[in-house]
Every structure is written in structure tokens, then in C-alpha cells.
matplotlib code that plots the C-alpha trace (Angstrom):
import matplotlib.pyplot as plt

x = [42.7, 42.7, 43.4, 39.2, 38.3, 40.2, 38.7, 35.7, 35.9, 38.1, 34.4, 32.5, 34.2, 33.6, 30.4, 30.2, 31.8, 29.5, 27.0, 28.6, 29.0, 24.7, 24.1, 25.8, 24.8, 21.0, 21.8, 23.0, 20.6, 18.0, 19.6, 20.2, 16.0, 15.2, 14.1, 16.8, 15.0, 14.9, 15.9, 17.9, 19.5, 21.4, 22.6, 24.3, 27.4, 26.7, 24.2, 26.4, 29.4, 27.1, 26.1, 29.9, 30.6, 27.6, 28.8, 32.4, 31.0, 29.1, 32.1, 34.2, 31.3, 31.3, 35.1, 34.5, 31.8, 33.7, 37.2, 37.1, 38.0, 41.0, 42.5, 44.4, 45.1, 43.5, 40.2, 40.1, 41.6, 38.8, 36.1, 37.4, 37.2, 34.1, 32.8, 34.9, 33.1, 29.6, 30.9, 32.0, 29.0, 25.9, 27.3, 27.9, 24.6, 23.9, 21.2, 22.3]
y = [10.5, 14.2, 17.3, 18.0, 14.5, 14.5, 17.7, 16.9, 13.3, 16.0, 17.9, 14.6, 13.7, 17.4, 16.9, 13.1, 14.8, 17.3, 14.8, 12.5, 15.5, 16.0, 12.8, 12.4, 15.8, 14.7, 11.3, 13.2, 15.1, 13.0, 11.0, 13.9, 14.3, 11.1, 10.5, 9.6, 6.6, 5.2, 1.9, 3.5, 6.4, 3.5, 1.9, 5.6, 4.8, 1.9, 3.6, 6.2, 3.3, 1.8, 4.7, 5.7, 2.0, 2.4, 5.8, 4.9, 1.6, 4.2, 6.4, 3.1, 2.4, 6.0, 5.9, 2.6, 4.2, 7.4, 6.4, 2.4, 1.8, 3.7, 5.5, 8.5, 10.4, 13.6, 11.6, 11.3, 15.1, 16.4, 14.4, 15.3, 18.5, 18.5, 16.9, 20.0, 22.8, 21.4, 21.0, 24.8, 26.4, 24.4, 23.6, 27.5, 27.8, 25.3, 25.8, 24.6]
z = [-44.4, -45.4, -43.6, -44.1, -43.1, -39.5, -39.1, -39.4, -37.3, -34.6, -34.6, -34.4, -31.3, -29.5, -29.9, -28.6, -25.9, -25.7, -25.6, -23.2, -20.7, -21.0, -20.6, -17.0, -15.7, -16.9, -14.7, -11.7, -11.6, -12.3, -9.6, -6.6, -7.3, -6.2, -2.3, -0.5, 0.6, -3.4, -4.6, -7.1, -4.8, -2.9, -6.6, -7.5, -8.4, -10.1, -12.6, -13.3, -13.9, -15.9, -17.8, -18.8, -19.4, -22.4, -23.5, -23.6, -25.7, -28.2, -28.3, -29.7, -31.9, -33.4, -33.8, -35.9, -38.1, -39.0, -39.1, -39.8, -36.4, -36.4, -33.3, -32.5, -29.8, -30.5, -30.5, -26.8, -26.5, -28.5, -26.8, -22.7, -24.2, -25.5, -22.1, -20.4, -22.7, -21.5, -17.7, -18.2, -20.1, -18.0, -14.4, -13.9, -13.8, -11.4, -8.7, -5.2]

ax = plt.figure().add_subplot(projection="3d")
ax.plot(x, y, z, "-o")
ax.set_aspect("equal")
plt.show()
């Protein structure tokens, strides 16, 4: 793999974490808008289990698809810190 290729596959996971870091601030606060007296509302940590269990599934599956299946441990670096830059930039604007 060259120096341009891991690059690139380093940006791809950012951005899977960027994505992963949407998707679970969309489920909570789908979630936290719900009635309190929702099916679903009782079941919140088992979506949101659920939902990570999938993403972390599609994370594996985009790691097989770009790099063959091959793992290294800037992958996970660059992906928590993708997940980190979107926890930084979108839950500082957070309305209580």
C-alpha cells in the first residue's frame, strides 16, 4: 500500500467517524424527543447498542472494501477521531 493510498483510507475512516458520530447524536436525540411514556423510550439503551453494534459492522465492512480487509491501528485512531471532531463542532451548540 502506498504513502497516497493509506492516506486516503486514513481520510475514509475520519469521515466514517464523522458519520458514525451523526448518526448517534441523530438517535439521541431522536430518542430524548420521544414521550417519556414511549415504547421505545423504555428500550434506550438497547437501540442505541444496537445502533453501534450495526455501525461498528459497517465500519469492518468499509475496512474490507478499501483495504482487503486489512487492519491497522491508525484506523480506529482516525475514526474515534473523526467521531470526536463531530462531538466537538455540533454538541457545542447543543440546546438544553
Amino acid at each position: 500500500m502506498t504513502v497516497n493510498e493509506q492516506f486516503v483510507s486514513i481520510l475514509i475512516m475520519m469521515a466514517s467517524g464523522v458519520l458514525v458520530g451523526a448518526i448517534i447524536d441523530a438517535t439521541r436525540f431522536t430518542i430524548s424527543a420521544i414521550s417519556p411514556k414511549s415504547f421505545l423510550k423504555r428500550f434506550t439503551i438497547g437501540i442505541e447498542l444496537v445502533i453501534w453494534a450495526l455501525l461498528g459492522a459497517l465500519t469492518f465492512y468499509i475496512l474490507y472494501i478499501i483495504k482487503g480487509g486489512e487492519w491497522r491501528l491508525i484506523d480506529p485512531i482516525a475514526q474515534i477521531s473523526g467521531i470526536s471532531c463531530t462531538s466537538l463542532c455540533f454538541n457545542h451548540y447543543s440546546v438544553s
